[in-house]
N, C-alpha and C positions, 0 to 999 in steps of 0.2 A: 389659744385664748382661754384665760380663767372659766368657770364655769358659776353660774350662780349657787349659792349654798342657800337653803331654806334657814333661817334663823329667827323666825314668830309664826305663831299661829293665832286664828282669833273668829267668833261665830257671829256671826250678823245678828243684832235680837231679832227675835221673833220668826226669822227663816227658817236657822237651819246651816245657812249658808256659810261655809269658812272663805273668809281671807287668809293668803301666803305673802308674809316678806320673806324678801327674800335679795339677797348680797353677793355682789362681784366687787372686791375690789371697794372701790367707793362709789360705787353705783347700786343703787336701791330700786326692785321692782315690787309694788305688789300688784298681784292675782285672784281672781277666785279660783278655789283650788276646782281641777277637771277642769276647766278652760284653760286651752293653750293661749289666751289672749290676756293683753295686760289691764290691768285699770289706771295704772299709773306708773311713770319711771321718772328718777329723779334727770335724767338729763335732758326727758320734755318737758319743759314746765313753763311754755314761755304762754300760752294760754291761759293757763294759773295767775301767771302774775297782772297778766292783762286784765283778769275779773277785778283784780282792785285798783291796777293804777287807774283804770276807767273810768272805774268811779268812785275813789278816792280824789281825782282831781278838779271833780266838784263841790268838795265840802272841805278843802286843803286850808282854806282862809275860815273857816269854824274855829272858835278861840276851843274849844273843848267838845270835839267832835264825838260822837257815840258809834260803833260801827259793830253790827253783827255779821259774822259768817259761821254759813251753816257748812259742815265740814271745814277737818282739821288736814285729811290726805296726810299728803308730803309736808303740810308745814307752807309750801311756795306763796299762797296767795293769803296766809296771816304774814310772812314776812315781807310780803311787798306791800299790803294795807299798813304796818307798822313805820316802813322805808319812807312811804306819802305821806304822814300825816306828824306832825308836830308833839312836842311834848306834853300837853294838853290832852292828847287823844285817850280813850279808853277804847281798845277791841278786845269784842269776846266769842269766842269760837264753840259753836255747839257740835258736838261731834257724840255719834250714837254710840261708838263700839269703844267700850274704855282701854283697850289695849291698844286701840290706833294713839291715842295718848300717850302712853306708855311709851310707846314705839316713838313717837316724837322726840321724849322726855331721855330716851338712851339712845341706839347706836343712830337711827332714822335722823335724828337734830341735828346733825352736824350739815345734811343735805343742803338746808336751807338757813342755816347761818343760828340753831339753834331759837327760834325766833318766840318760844315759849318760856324762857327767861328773859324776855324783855318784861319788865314791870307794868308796862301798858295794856300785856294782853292780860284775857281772863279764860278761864275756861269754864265752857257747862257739859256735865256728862251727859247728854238727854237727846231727845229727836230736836231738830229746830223750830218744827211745826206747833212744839208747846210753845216755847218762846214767840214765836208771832201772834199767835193766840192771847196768851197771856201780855202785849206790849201794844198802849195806845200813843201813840208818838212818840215813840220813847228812841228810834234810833234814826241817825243823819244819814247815813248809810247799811245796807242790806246786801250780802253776797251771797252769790247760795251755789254751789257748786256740790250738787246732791246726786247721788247714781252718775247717768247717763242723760242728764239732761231732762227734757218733757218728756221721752222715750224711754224709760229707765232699765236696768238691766237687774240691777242686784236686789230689792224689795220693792213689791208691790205697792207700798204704804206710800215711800218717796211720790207716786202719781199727787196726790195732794197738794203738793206744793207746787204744782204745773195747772189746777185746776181753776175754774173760778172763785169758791171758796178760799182756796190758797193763796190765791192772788188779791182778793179782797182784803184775808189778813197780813198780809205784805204790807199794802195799801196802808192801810190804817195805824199798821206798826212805826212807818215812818212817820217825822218829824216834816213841818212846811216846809219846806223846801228839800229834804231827803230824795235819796233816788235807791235802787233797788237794782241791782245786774244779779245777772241768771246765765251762766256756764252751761254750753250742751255741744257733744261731739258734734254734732250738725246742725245745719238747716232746719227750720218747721215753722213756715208760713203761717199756720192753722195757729201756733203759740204768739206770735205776732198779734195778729189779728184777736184772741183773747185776749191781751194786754191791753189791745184799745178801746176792745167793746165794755170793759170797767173803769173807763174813765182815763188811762195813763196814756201820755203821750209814750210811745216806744219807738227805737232805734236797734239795729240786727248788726252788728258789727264782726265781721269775720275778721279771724287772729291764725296767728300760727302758734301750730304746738312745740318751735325747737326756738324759733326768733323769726323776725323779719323775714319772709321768704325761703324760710325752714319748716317743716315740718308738715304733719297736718292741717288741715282748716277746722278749726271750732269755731264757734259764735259766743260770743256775748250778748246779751239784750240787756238794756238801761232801759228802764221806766221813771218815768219822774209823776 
Protein backbone atom coordinates (compact mmCIF):
# COMPACT_ATOMS: atom_id res chain seq x y z
CA UNK A 1 0.00 0.00 0.00
CA UNK A 2 1.19 3.61 -0.91
CA UNK A 3 2.30 5.42 1.97
CA UNK A 4 1.13 8.99 2.65
CA UNK A 5 3.72 11.87 1.62
CA UNK A 6 3.61 15.10 3.80
CA UNK A 7 3.03 17.80 1.07
CA UNK A 8 1.75 21.43 3.31
CA UNK A 9 2.50 22.65 6.22
CA UNK A 10 0.84 25.32 8.21
CA UNK A 11 0.59 27.04 12.11
CA UNK A 12 -2.61 27.62 13.88
CA UNK A 13 -2.52 31.63 14.77
CA UNK A 14 -1.98 32.27 18.01
CA UNK A 15 -0.89 28.58 19.29
CA UNK A 16 1.99 27.46 17.95
CA UNK A 17 0.25 24.51 16.73
CA UNK A 18 1.21 23.07 13.18
CA UNK A 19 -1.06 21.30 10.76
CA UNK A 20 0.21 18.35 8.27
CA UNK A 21 -1.40 17.47 4.90
CA UNK A 22 -0.64 15.12 3.85
CA UNK A 23 -1.32 12.60 0.30
CA UNK A 24 -1.83 8.92 -0.64
CA UNK A 25 -2.81 8.73 -3.92
CA UNK A 26 -6.05 10.86 -3.96
CA UNK A 27 -6.77 10.50 -0.56
CA UNK A 28 -6.07 13.72 1.67
CA UNK A 29 -5.35 13.48 5.43
CA UNK A 30 -4.68 16.28 7.77
CA UNK A 31 -3.01 16.08 11.23
CA UNK A 32 -1.59 17.95 14.00
CA UNK A 33 1.72 17.38 13.68
CA UNK A 34 3.04 14.85 16.99
CA UNK A 35 -0.45 13.40 17.03
CA UNK A 36 -0.82 10.08 15.64
CA UNK A 37 -4.57 11.04 15.11
CA UNK A 38 -6.36 12.57 12.19
CA UNK A 39 -8.56 15.68 12.16
CA UNK A 40 -9.86 15.04 9.06
CA UNK A 41 -9.61 12.56 5.87
CA UNK A 42 -11.04 13.01 2.68
CA UNK A 43 -12.74 9.73 2.37
CA UNK A 44 -14.85 10.57 5.88
CA UNK A 45 -16.69 13.23 5.27
CA UNK A 46 -20.08 12.03 5.24
CA UNK A 47 -20.71 13.99 8.71
CA UNK A 48 -19.29 17.12 7.04
CA UNK A 49 -21.77 17.16 4.59
CA UNK A 50 -24.63 16.38 7.00
CA UNK A 51 -23.72 19.85 8.85
CA UNK A 52 -25.26 21.51 5.86
CA UNK A 53 -27.62 19.42 4.01
CA UNK A 54 -29.37 19.61 7.63
CA UNK A 55 -29.65 22.70 7.54
CA UNK A 56 -29.61 23.83 4.36
CA UNK A 57 -32.89 22.14 3.81
CA UNK A 58 -34.50 24.61 5.91
CA UNK A 59 -33.91 27.63 4.11
CA UNK A 60 -33.66 25.63 0.38
CA UNK A 61 -36.97 27.63 -0.60
CA UNK A 62 -35.08 31.37 0.54
CA UNK A 63 -35.13 33.22 -3.03
CA UNK A 64 -31.55 34.47 -1.84
CA UNK A 65 -30.34 32.68 1.04
CA UNK A 66 -27.16 34.12 3.15
CA UNK A 67 -25.15 31.15 4.65
CA UNK A 68 -22.03 31.27 6.93
CA UNK A 69 -19.54 28.45 7.78
CA UNK A 70 -17.17 28.74 10.18
CA UNK A 71 -14.23 26.43 8.80
CA UNK A 72 -13.11 25.58 5.35
CA UNK A 73 -11.42 21.88 6.33
CA UNK A 74 -11.58 19.64 3.38
CA UNK A 75 -13.84 21.90 1.44
CA UNK A 76 -16.94 18.82 2.05
CA UNK A 77 -19.57 20.79 3.91
CA UNK A 78 -19.01 24.32 1.63
CA UNK A 79 -19.67 21.84 -1.11
CA UNK A 80 -22.66 20.38 0.10
CA UNK A 81 -24.11 23.91 1.45
CA UNK A 82 -23.44 24.97 -2.22
CA UNK A 83 -25.05 21.30 -3.79
CA UNK A 84 -28.61 22.51 -1.44
CA UNK A 85 -29.15 25.55 -2.16
CA UNK A 86 -30.14 27.51 -5.56
CA UNK A 87 -28.54 29.93 -7.59
CA UNK A 88 -29.54 32.75 -5.52
CA UNK A 89 -27.55 31.66 -2.76
CA UNK A 90 -24.40 33.55 -1.35
CA UNK A 91 -21.95 31.18 1.11
CA UNK A 92 -18.99 32.39 2.82
CA UNK A 93 -16.67 30.39 4.61
CA UNK A 94 -14.51 31.90 7.42
CA UNK A 95 -11.52 29.93 7.99
CA UNK A 96 -8.44 31.10 10.46
CA UNK A 97 -5.41 29.47 8.90
CA UNK A 98 -4.75 31.03 5.26
CA UNK A 99 -2.93 28.08 4.01
CA UNK A 100 -5.89 25.75 4.71
CA UNK A 101 -7.21 27.95 1.76
CA UNK A 102 -4.59 27.66 -0.19
CA UNK A 103 -4.65 24.00 0.31
CA UNK A 104 -8.26 24.09 -1.04
CA UNK A 105 -7.44 26.45 -3.93
CA UNK A 106 -4.63 23.59 -5.15
CA UNK A 107 -4.06 20.05 -4.88
CA UNK A 108 -6.72 19.47 -1.47
CA UNK A 109 -9.86 20.89 -4.33
CA UNK A 110 -10.13 18.43 -6.29
CA UNK A 111 -11.33 16.29 -2.83
CA UNK A 112 -14.50 17.78 -2.83
CA UNK A 113 -15.40 18.73 -6.18
CA UNK A 114 -13.22 22.02 -6.09
CA UNK A 115 -16.09 23.88 -4.45
CA UNK A 116 -14.25 27.37 -4.03
CA UNK A 117 -14.58 28.22 -7.66
CA UNK A 118 -18.17 27.98 -7.48
CA UNK A 119 -19.05 31.98 -7.79
CA UNK A 120 -21.49 31.55 -4.95
CA UNK A 121 -18.93 31.07 -2.29
CA UNK A 122 -16.95 33.75 -0.66
CA UNK A 123 -14.20 33.60 1.50
CA UNK A 124 -13.06 35.43 4.89
CA UNK A 125 -9.52 34.91 6.27
CA UNK A 126 -10.28 35.46 9.96
CA UNK A 127 -11.73 33.68 13.17
CA UNK A 128 -15.60 33.25 12.61
CA UNK A 129 -16.31 34.64 16.17
CA UNK A 130 -15.45 38.20 14.48
CA UNK A 131 -18.10 37.56 12.06
CA UNK A 132 -20.88 36.59 14.51
CA UNK A 133 -20.06 39.46 16.41
CA UNK A 134 -19.97 41.82 14.00
CA UNK A 135 -23.51 40.26 12.15
CA UNK A 136 -27.11 41.31 13.35
CA UNK A 137 -29.40 39.15 11.23
CA UNK A 138 -27.64 39.15 8.52
CA UNK A 139 -27.46 35.29 7.84
CA UNK A 140 -30.32 32.41 6.93
CA UNK A 141 -28.02 29.83 8.02
CA UNK A 142 -24.87 29.27 10.44
CA UNK A 143 -22.50 26.14 10.26
CA UNK A 144 -19.81 25.95 12.33
CA UNK A 145 -17.60 23.01 12.33
CA UNK A 146 -14.64 24.52 14.57
CA UNK A 147 -11.94 22.17 16.37
CA UNK A 148 -13.42 19.34 17.97
CA UNK A 149 -16.68 20.35 18.81
CA UNK A 150 -17.77 21.99 22.46
CA UNK A 151 -14.80 19.87 23.64
CA UNK A 152 -11.99 21.42 21.40
CA UNK A 153 -8.71 20.12 20.77
CA UNK A 154 -6.59 22.23 18.60
CA UNK A 155 -7.12 26.24 20.31
CA UNK A 156 -8.35 27.23 23.37
CA UNK A 157 -10.07 30.41 21.73
CA UNK A 158 -12.50 28.01 19.63
CA UNK A 159 -14.21 27.40 23.61
CA UNK A 160 -16.15 30.67 22.73
CA UNK A 161 -18.20 29.61 20.25
CA UNK A 162 -19.59 26.67 22.37
CA UNK A 163 -20.11 29.22 25.22
CA UNK A 164 -23.01 31.37 26.30
CA UNK A 165 -21.76 34.45 24.78
CA UNK A 166 -21.07 32.56 21.71
CA UNK A 167 -24.07 31.28 21.32
CA UNK A 168 -26.06 34.45 22.13
CA UNK A 169 -23.99 35.92 19.05
CA UNK A 170 -25.08 33.06 16.81
CA UNK A 171 -28.41 33.82 18.08
CA UNK A 172 -28.63 37.34 17.07
CA UNK A 173 -26.36 36.82 13.87
CA UNK A 174 -29.30 34.92 12.39
CA UNK A 175 -31.92 36.16 10.30
CA UNK A 176 -36.17 35.29 11.62
CA UNK A 177 -36.30 32.30 10.69
CA UNK A 178 -32.53 31.16 10.42
CA UNK A 179 -31.10 28.10 12.11
CA UNK A 180 -27.66 27.62 13.20
CA UNK A 181 -25.87 23.55 13.25
CA UNK A 182 -22.84 22.83 15.29
CA UNK A 183 -20.56 19.78 14.22
CA UNK A 184 -18.85 17.77 17.32
CA UNK A 185 -17.17 14.23 17.35
CA UNK A 186 -19.63 13.47 20.19
CA UNK A 187 -22.19 13.53 22.48
CA UNK A 188 -22.58 16.63 25.15
CA UNK A 189 -25.73 16.91 26.93
CA UNK A 190 -24.45 19.77 28.97
CA UNK A 191 -24.26 21.84 25.09
CA UNK A 192 -27.86 20.87 24.62
CA UNK A 193 -29.17 22.01 27.42
CA UNK A 194 -27.04 25.50 26.95
CA UNK A 195 -28.73 25.90 23.77
CA UNK A 196 -31.99 25.97 25.31
CA UNK A 197 -31.36 27.71 28.41
CA UNK A 198 -30.74 30.98 25.66
CA UNK A 199 -33.84 30.76 24.20
CA UNK A 200 -33.19 28.19 21.06
CA UNK A 201 -35.19 25.42 20.53
CA UNK A 202 -32.39 22.57 19.88
CA UNK A 203 -32.27 19.10 18.31
CA UNK A 204 -28.89 16.54 18.74
CA UNK A 205 -28.80 14.47 15.63
CA UNK A 206 -26.22 11.69 15.27
CA UNK A 207 -24.67 11.09 11.66
CA UNK A 208 -21.99 8.97 10.56
CA UNK A 209 -18.68 9.95 9.42
CA UNK A 210 -18.24 7.54 6.13
CA UNK A 211 -22.33 7.34 5.12
CA UNK A 212 -25.36 5.82 6.25
CA UNK A 213 -24.25 3.28 8.80
CA UNK A 214 -20.60 3.81 8.12
CA UNK A 215 -18.28 5.24 10.13
CA UNK A 216 -18.08 7.01 13.31
CA UNK A 217 -21.05 8.80 15.20
CA UNK A 218 -20.76 12.61 15.23
CA UNK A 219 -23.61 14.87 16.20
CA UNK A 220 -25.12 17.82 14.72
CA UNK A 221 -27.07 20.28 16.71
CA UNK A 222 -29.84 22.65 14.79
CA UNK A 223 -30.82 25.61 16.80
CA UNK A 224 -33.49 27.60 15.57
Amino acid sequence: MARFNQIGTAKIPGQGTELRLLQRNDEFSIKIAGDTGELMNSRLHGSEDALATLACERIADFARPRVLIGGLGMGFTLAAALQALGEGAEVTVAELVPEVVEWNRGPLGSAAGNPLSDPRARVHIGDVGELLKASDGAWDAILLDVDNGPEGLTRKENDWIYSVPGLTAAQSALSPEGVVAYWSAGQDPAFTERLRKIGFAAEAITVRAHRPGKGARHVIWLAW
